[in-house]
C-alpha positions in Angstrom: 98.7 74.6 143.3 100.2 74.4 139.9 96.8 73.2 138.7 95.0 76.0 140.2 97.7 78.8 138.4 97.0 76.7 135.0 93.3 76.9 135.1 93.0 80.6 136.5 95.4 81.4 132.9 93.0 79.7 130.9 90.4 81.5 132.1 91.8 85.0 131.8 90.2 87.3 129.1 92.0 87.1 126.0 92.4 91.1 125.3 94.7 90.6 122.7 92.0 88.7 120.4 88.6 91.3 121.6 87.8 94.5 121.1 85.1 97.4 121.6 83.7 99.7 119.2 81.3 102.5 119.3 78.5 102.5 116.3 75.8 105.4 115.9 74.0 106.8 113.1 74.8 110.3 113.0 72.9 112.5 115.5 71.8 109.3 117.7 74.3 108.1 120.5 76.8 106.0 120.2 75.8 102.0 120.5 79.4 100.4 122.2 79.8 96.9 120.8 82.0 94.6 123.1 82.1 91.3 120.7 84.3 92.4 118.2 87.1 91.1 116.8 90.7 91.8 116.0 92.1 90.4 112.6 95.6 91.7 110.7 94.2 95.0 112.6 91.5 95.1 111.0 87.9 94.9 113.6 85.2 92.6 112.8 81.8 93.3 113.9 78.7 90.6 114.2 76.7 91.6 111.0 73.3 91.5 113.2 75.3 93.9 115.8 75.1 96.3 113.3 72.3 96.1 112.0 70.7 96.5 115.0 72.4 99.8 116.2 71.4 101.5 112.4 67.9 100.4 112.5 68.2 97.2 110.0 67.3 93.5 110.4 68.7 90.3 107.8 69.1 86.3 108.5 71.4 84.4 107.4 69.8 81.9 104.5 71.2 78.6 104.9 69.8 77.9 100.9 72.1 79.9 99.5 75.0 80.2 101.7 74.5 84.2 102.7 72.8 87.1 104.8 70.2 88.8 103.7 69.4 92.7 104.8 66.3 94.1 104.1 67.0 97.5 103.3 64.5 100.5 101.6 66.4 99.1 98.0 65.1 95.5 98.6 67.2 92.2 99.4 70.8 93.2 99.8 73.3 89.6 100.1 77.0 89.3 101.5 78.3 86.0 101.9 81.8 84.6 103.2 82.4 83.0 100.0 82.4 86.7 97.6 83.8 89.8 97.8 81.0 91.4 96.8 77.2 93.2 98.1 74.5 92.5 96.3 71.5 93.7 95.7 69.0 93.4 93.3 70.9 92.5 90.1 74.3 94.6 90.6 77.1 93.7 92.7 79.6 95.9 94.5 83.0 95.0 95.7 83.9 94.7 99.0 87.2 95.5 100.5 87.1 92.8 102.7 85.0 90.0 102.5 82.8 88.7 105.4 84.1 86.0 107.5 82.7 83.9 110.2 84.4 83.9 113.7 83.0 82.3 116.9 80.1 81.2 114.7 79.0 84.6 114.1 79.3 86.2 110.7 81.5 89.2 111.1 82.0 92.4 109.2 84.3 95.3 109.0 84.5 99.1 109.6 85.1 99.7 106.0 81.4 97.6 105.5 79.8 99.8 108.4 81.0 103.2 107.3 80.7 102.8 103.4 78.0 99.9 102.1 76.1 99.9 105.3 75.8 103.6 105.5 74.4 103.6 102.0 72.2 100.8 102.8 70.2 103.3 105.1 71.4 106.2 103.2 72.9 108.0 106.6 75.8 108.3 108.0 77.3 106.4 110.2 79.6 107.0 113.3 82.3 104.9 114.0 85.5 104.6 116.6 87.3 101.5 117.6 88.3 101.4 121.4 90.8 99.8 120.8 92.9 99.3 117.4 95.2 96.4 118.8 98.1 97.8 117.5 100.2 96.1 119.9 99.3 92.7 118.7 100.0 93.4 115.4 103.6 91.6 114.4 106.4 94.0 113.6 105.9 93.7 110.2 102.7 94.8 109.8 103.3 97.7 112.0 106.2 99.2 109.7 105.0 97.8 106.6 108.0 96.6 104.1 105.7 97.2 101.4 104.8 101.4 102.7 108.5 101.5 102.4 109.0 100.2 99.4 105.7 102.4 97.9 108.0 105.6 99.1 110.9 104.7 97.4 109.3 103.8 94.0 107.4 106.6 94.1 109.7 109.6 94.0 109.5 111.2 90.7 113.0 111.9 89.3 113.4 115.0 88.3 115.1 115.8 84.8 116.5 119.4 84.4 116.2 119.2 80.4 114.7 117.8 78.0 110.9 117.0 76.1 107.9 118.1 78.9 107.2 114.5 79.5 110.0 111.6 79.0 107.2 108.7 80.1 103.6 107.7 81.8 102.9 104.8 83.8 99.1 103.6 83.2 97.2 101.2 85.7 94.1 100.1 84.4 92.6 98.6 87.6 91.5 94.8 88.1 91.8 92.0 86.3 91.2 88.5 85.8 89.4 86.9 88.8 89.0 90.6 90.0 86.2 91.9 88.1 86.0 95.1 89.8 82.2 97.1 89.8 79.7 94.2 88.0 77.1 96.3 85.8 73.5 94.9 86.0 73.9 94.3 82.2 77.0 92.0 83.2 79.6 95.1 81.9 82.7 94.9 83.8 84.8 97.4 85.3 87.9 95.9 84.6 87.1 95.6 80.8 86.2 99.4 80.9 89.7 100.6 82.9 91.8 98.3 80.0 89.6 99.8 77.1 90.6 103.6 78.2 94.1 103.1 79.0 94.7 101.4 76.4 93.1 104.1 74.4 94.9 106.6 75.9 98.6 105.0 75.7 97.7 104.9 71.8 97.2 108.7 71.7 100.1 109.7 73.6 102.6 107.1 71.7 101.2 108.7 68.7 101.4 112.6 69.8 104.2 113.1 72.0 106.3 109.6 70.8 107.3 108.8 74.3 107.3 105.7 76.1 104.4 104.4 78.3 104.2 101.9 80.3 101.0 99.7 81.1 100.7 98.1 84.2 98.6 95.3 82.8 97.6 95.0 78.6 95.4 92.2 79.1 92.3 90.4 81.1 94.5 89.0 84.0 95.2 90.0 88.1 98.0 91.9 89.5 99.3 91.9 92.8 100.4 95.7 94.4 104.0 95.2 93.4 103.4 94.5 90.0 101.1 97.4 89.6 103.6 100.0 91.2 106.4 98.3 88.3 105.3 100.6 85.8 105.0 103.4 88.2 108.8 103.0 89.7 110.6 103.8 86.1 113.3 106.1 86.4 112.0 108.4 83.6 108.1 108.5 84.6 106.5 111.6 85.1 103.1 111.2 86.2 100.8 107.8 86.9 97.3 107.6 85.9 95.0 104.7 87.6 91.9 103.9 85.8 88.7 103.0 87.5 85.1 103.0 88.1 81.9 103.4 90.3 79.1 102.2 91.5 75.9 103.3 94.0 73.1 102.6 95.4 71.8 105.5 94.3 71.2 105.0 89.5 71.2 109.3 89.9 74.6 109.7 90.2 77.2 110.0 87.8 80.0 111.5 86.1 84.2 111.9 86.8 85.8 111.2 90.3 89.5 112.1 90.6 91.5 111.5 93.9 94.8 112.1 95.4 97.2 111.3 97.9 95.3 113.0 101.2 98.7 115.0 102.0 99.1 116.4 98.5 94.9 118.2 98.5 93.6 121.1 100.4 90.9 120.3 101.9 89.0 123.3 101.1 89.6 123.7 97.3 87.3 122.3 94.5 87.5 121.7 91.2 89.0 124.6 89.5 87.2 126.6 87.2 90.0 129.3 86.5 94.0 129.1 85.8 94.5 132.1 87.8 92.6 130.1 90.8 95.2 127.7 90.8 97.8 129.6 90.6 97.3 131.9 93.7 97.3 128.1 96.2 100.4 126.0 96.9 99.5 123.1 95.5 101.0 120.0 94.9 102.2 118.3 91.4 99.4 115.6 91.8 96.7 118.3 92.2 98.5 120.2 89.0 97.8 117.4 87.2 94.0 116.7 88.6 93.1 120.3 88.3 94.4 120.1 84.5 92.3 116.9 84.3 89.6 118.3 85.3 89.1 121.3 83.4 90.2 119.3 80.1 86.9 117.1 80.8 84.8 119.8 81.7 85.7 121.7 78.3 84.9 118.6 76.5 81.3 118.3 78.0 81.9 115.5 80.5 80.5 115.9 84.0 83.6 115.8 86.8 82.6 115.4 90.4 85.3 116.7 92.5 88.7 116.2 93.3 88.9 114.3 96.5 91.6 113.5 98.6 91.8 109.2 99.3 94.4 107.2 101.6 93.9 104.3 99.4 96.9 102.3 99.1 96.7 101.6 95.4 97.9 105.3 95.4 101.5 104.7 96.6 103.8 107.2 98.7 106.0 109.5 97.4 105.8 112.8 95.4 105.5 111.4 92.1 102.3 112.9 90.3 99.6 110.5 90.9 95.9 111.1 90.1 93.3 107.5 90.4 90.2 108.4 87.5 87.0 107.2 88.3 85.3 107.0 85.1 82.2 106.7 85.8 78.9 105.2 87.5 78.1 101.7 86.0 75.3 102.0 88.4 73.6 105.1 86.1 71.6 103.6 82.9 72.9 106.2 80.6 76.2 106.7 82.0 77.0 102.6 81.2 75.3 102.7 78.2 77.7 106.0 77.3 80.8 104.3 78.8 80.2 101.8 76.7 80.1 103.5 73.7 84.1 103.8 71.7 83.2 107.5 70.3 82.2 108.3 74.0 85.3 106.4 75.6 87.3 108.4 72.6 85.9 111.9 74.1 87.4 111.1 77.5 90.4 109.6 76.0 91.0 112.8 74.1 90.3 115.2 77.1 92.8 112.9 79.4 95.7 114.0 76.5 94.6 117.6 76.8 94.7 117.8 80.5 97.7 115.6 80.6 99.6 117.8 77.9 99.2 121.3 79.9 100.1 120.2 82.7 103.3 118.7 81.5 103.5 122.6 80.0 102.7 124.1 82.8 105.9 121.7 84.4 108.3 122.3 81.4 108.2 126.0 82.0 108.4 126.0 85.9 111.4 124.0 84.9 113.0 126.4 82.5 112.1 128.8 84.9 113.8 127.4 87.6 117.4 126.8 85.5 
């Protein structure tokens, strides 16, 4: 008897390790995948699962170690062993790399909804059934490190004294993390260092406060050491440097994103003071707004503002605005980039926009007292 309970365990489904997801191209209907995978949370997906619901086909190539997707671009590649896609001669990053599970190589949602959906240049529909939540240890449902972003990232507020009293720079990547990969072999990392460096030079030299660099050299980070130079008692505002890359070599130009609580959805890129003035809006969208316009005065394209839950962007209320720089994916746009009187320009609009906001602060201030 005891035999038979044993066996009958064994072979009970094992809920806590499956999942099911629903996958669809926008305007078709919804594909419901049953052999996915719970990791940390996170759902993988068999890669030829989802290529087959979105119209795509790949094999894995036993040569070289990875799957290949024929897409309308050519070869694309992803491989357990890289964080990265490629395709053709470029390589973007990945959030999370591929891993094999139950012999099948698996992918995430992020993969499905962002490089897979611009693999066949639609969108794509998502859900997952069934998030596993309750599997997750207690840790990782209250995260320490969510707590901890919170508490760093309050901004202290000073009732006197200069408009600014310091700015904490984070040029992203870093050593082993290259970041965006141009085809010429330009790296993102090199470009995020180059500006913020830049950029702590001019405000040292014009305002003569203190700023502090998350990284001043070519080596990696982990999240609490980037959030360091953010949690300083006296810093105002926090800038983190980036850049792009897309399938598409048309687009370019300046991406700036905030915390998705601190942006209304419906507003754009200001074109007008008095636009600003008339919405609530928060400190960070002050600051990205001022950004913005400083750019756009200085003949550099700016995309949008655009809210993003990325967790390099902290909690709290302390002014926080990540800069994409720019597509290393456009010709001209690298080659400009690259250029020090063209990285200058940007430099010198990022101390414009950064000085009127820091006005526009100082009197609410004054106002206030």
């Amino acid at each position: 008897m005891h035999f038979l309970i044993i066996l009958c365990c064994l072979f009970l489904p094992l809920h806590s390790a499956f999942a099911a997801v629903d996958i669809a191209l926008r305007g078709k209907d919804p594909v419901r995948l049953e052999d996915v995978y719970q990791q940390d949370g996170i759902p993988y997906i068999a890669i030829e699962d989802a290529l087959d619901v979105v119209g795509l086909t790949g094999h894995w190539n036993s040569i070289t170690h990875s799957f290949k997707i024929s897409t309308k671009h050519g070869w694309a590649e992803i491989s357990p062993a890289s964080g990265f896609l490629k395709i053709a001669d470029e390589y973007y990053p990945l959030k999370e790399k591929p891993r094999f599970i139950d012999g099948r190589l698996r992918v995430t949602d992020n993969f499905i909804l962002n490089q897979l959906a611009q693999l066949t240049g639609r969108s794509i529909y998502f859900r997952n059934l069934d998030p596993g939540t309750d599997n997750l240890p207690a840790k990782q449902q209250s995260s320490g490190l969510e707590k901890l972003f919170a508490f760093l990232l309050n901004k202290k507020v000073a009732a006197s004294g200069p408009m600014l009293r310091a700015v904490a720079l984070d040029p992203g990547h870093g050593g082993l993390d290259t970041g965006v990969i141009a085809s010429s072999g330009y790296k993102e990392k090199q470009l995020n260092l180059e500006i913020a460096e830049k950029l702590a030079k001019q405000l040292k030299m014009k305002l003569g406060i203190p700023i502090y660099l998350s990284r001043d050299g070519d080596y990696e980070l982990t999240m609490e050491q980037r959030l360091q130079s953010a949690s300083k008692d006296d810093v105002d505002i926090w800038l983190l440097f980036h850049a792009q890359a897309a399938f598409s070599s048309e687009l370019r130009g300046v991406s700036l994103f905030v915390r998705p609580e601190e942006i209304n959805q419906n507003i754009v890129v200001q074109e007008a003071v008095e636009e600003i003035v008339e919405v609530n809006l928060s400190d960070s969208m002050l600051l990205a707004n001022e950004l913005a316009l400083a750019l756009r005065k200085s003949a550099i394209e700016v995309r949008g503002i655009y809210p993003s839950s990325r967790l390099s962007l902290g909690r709290g209320n302390l002014p926080t605005v990540q800069i994409e720089l720019g597509f290393l994916s456009n010709s001209d746009e690298l080659q400009q980039l690259q250029n020090p009187e063209y990285q200058q320009q940007i430099v010198q609009a990022l101390y414009a926009g950064i000085r009127q906001y820091a006005k526009q602060s100082k009197e609410k201030i004054d106002g206030v007292n």
